[in-house]
C-alpha positions in Angstrom: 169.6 27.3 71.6 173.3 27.3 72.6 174.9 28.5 75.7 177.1 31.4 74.3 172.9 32.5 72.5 171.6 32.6 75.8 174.1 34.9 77.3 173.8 37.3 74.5 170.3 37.0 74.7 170.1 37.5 78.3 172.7 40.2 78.3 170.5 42.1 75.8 167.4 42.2 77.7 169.9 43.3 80.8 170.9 46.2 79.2 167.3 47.4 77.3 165.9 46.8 80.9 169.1 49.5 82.3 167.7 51.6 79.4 164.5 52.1 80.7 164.8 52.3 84.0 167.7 54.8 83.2 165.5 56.3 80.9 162.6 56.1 83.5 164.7 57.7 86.4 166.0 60.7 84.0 162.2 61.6 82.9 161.4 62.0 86.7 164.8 64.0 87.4 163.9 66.6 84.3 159.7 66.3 85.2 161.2 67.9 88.4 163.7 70.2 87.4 161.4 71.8 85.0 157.8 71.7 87.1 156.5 75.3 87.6 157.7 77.1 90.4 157.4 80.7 91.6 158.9 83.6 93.8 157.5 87.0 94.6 158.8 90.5 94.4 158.3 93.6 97.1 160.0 96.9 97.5 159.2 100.1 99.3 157.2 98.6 102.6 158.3 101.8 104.7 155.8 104.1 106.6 154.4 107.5 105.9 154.3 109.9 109.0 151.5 111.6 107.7 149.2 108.5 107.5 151.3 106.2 110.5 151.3 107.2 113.8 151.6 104.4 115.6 154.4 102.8 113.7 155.6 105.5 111.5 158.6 103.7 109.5 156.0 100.9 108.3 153.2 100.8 106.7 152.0 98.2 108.7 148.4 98.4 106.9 149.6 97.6 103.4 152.4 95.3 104.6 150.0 93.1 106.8 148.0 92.4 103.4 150.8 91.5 101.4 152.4 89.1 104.2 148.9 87.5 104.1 148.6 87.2 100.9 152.1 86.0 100.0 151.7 83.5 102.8 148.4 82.2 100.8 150.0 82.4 97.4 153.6 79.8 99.1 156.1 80.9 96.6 159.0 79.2 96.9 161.2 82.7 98.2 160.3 86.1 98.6 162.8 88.7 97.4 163.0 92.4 98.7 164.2 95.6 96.8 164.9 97.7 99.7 163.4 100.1 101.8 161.5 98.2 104.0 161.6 100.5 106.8 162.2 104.5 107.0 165.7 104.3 108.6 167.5 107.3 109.2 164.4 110.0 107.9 160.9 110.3 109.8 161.0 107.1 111.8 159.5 108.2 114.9 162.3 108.1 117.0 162.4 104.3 116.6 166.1 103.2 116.5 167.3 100.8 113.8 166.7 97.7 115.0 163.2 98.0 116.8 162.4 99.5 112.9 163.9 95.9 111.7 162.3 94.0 114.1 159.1 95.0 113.8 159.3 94.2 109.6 159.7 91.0 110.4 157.1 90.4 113.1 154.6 92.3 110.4 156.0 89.6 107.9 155.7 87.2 110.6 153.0 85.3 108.4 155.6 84.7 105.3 158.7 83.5 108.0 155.8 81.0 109.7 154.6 79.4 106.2 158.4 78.4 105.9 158.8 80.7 102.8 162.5 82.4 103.1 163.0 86.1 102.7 166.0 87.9 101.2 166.1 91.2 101.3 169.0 94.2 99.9 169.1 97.6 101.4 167.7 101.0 100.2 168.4 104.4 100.6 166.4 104.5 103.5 168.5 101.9 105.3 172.1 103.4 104.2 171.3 107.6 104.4 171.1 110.8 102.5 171.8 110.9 98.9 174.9 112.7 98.3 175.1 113.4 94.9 172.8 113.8 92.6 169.8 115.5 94.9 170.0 118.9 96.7 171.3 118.4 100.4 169.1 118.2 102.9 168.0 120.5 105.5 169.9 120.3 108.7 167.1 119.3 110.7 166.5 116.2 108.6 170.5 114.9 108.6 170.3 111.7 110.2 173.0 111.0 113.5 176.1 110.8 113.2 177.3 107.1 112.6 173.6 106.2 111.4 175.4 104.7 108.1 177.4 101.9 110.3 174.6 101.5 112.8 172.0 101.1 109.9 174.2 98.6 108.3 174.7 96.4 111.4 171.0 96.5 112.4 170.0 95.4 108.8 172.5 92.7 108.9 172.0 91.3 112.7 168.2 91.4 112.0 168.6 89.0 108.9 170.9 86.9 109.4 169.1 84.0 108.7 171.6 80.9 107.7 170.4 81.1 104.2 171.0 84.4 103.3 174.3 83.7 101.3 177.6 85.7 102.6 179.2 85.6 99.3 179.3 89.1 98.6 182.4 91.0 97.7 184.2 92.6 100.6 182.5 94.6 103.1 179.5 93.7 101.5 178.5 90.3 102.9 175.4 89.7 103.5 174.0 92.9 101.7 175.1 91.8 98.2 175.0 88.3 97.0 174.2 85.6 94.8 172.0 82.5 95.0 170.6 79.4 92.9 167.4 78.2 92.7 166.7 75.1 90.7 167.2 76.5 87.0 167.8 79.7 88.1 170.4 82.4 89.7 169.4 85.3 91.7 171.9 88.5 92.8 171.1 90.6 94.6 172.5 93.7 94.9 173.7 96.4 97.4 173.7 100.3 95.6 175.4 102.1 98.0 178.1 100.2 100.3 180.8 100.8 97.9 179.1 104.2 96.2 175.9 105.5 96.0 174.1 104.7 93.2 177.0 102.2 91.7 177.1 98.3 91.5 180.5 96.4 92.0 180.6 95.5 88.4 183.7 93.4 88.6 181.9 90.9 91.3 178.7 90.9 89.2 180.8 89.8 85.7 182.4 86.8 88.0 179.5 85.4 89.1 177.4 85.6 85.8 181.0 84.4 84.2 180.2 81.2 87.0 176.6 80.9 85.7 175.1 77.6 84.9 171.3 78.1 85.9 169.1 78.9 82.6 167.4 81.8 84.1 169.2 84.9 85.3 166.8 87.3 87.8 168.7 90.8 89.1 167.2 93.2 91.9 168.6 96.1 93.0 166.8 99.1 94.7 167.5 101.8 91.9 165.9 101.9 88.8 168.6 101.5 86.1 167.0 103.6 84.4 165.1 106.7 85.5 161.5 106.7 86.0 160.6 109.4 88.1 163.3 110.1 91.2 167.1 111.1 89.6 169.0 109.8 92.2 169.5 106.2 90.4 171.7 104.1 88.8 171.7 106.7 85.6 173.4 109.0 87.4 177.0 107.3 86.1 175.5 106.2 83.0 178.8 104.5 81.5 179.0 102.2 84.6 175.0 101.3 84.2 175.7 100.5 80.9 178.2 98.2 81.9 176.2 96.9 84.5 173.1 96.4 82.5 175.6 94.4 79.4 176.7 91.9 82.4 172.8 90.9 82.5 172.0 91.1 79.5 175.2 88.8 78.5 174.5 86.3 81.3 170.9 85.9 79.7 169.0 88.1 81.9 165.8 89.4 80.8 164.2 91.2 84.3 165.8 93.6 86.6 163.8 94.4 89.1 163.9 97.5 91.8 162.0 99.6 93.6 162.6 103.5 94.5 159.8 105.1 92.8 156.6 104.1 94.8 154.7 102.9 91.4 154.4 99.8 89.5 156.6 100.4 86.0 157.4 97.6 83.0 159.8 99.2 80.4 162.6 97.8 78.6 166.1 99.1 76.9 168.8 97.3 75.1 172.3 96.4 76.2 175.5 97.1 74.2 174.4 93.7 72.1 170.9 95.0 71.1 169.3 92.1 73.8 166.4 93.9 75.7 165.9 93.3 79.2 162.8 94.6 81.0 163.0 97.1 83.9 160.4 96.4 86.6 159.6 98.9 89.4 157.8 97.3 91.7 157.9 100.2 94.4 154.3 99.6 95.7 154.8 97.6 99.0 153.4 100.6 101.1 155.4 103.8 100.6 153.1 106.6 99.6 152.5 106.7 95.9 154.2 109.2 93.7 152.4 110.9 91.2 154.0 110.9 87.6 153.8 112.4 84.1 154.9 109.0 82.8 158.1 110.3 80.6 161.1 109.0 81.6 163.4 111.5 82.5 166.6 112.0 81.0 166.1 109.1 79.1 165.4 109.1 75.6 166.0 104.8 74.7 164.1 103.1 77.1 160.3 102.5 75.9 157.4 102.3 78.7 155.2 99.1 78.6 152.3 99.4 81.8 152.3 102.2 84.3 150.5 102.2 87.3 150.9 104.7 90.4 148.0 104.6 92.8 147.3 100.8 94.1 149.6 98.8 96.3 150.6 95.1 95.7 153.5 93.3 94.5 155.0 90.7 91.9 155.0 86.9 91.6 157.3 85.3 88.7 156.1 82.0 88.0 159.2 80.3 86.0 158.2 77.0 84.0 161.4 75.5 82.4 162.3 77.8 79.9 159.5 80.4 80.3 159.0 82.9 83.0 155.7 85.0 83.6 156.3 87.8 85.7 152.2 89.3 87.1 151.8 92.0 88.8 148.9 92.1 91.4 147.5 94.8 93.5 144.8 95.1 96.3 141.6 97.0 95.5 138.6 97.9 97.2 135.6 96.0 96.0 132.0 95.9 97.2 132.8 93.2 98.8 135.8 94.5 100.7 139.5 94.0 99.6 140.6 92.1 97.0 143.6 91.2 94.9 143.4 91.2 91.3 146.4 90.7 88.4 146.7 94.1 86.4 150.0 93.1 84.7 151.5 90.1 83.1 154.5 89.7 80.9 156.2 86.4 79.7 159.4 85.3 77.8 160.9 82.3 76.9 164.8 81.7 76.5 164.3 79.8 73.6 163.4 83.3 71.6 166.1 85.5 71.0 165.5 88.7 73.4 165.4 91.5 71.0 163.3 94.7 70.3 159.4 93.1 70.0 
């Protein structure tokens, strides 16, 4: 064999070794870019006077189990869809940020196991709805300057260096937008720039940036009504604008909170793809009964309803495919437990129209 054979040679079996350690190297990147991961979901964690005495702007009961039981499931993030405390209406006398404060310590178990928590505010943490609903009594008008000083609490008591400040202006730290492996997550703010309205032209530029497979949106207000009018529908045009931007950046969840039920429904966007509503109100605020019609709404079609057990949601997203599961706490014969009532999956790699 020749001298220029044996360089060929050898420079062959150079490269098919690169190959497959290349190839080798690349497997483990994808392997852990697409292993399972999760987050869960909670909304509505404020008191009840009439059941709370102690801590009336919590319900520390309900919370406590689902900080425990997060804590024991380890998802990777926790997000919340507003209303964690009471705020501005039957708090107790508490000011803003004891009412802050003492969420956190409650959720003290989640912050310890190293699992982060983003939260948005609701209309308990911005003030009376001014629009759609009758006003309130006089009596029941919160202080005045409780907007600002509700605002600053919320945002002094999470400032956590991950929570991103990449919100549109005036709204840092109370809307924004984060990714997550193979997904992005925004979060969004209903009421700093109106009540019951998204900045629209901040949502299109960051789905427009978009590069993550999966797309997740929560909000507080239902986009679409469920049982409570005061919500996104109450300027339809703009939540059909606002519900087209998800659906066109490939989002098929938008989750929120509001109504204290559990809810799965879905509607269409403007392009016919059909993105599933999920109220997930049940993190302690007292259940509200209802007839389970949609008001107002005639195009969006009810999946699972359930209004009298507490829990919350965990998405489990495995490369393309996401499961979202909603579980609840129940009183057994053996005391409490949690059990999964509700599961839905999709997969990206199916078109997201009508089933």
């Amino acid at each position: 064999m020749d001298h220029l054979t044996k360089r060929f040679l050898l420079r062959v079996a150079s490269l098919f070794l690169f190959l497959i350690l290349c190839g080798c190297s690349h497997g483990q990147i994808a392997q852990e870019q697409t292993a399972p991961w999760k987050f869960a979901v909670i909304a509505d964690t404020q008191g009840n006077k009439n059941t709370e005495s102690h801590k009336p702007f919590i319900n520390e009961k309900i919370l406590t189990l689902i900080a425990d039981d997060i804590a024991r499931e380890h998802p990777d993030f926790v997000l919340v869809a507003g209303d964690l405390v009471s705020g501005w209406l039957y708090n107790g006398g508490n000011d803003y940020p004891t009412q802050f404060a003492v969420w956190k310590e409650v959720m003290k178990p989640v912050y310890d196991a190293g699992i982060r928590v983003y939260p948005i505010r609701g209309n308990h943490e911005d003030g009376p709805e001014r629009f759609v609903l009758s006003p309130l009594p006089a009596d029941l008008e919160p202080p005045e300057g409780s907007q600002e000083s509700l605002r600053s609490a919320f945002r002094e008591a999470f400032d956590q260096e991950y929570i991103p400040q990449n919100g549109p202006e005036g709204e840092e730290g109370l809307t924004y937008s984060f990714s997550y492996k193979n997904t992005l997550i925004i979060g969004l703010d209903e009421y700093t720039l109106h009540q019951h309205k998204v900045n629209q032209s901040w949502i299109e530029e960051q789905i427009a940036q978009k590069t993550e497979a999966h797309l997740f949106v929560f909000g507080h207000e239902p986009a679409f009504t469920v049982n409570q009018k005061d919500n996104l529908s109450f300027y339809a045009e703009d939540r059909d604008m606002f519900w087209s931007a998800v659906g066109n950046g490939g989002g098929r969840v938008y989750f929120c909170g509001h109504d204290h039920m559990y809810n799965r429904a879905f509607n269409t966007d403007r392009s016919g793809n059909a993105i599933r509503q999920i109220t997930v109100g049940t993190g302690g605020g007292r259940p509200h009964e209802w007839s389970g019609e949609h008001l107002d709404e005639t195009d969006i079609i009810g999946e699972y309803h359930m209004e009298d057990l507490y829990g919350y949601v965990i998405v489990i997203v495995d490369g393309s495919k996401a499961t979202i599961q909603w579980k609840a706490v129940t009183e057994g014969e053996t005391g409490r437990d949690w059990k999964v009532f509700d599961i839905f999956s999709y997969d990206l790699s199916e078109k997201s129209l009508l089933p």
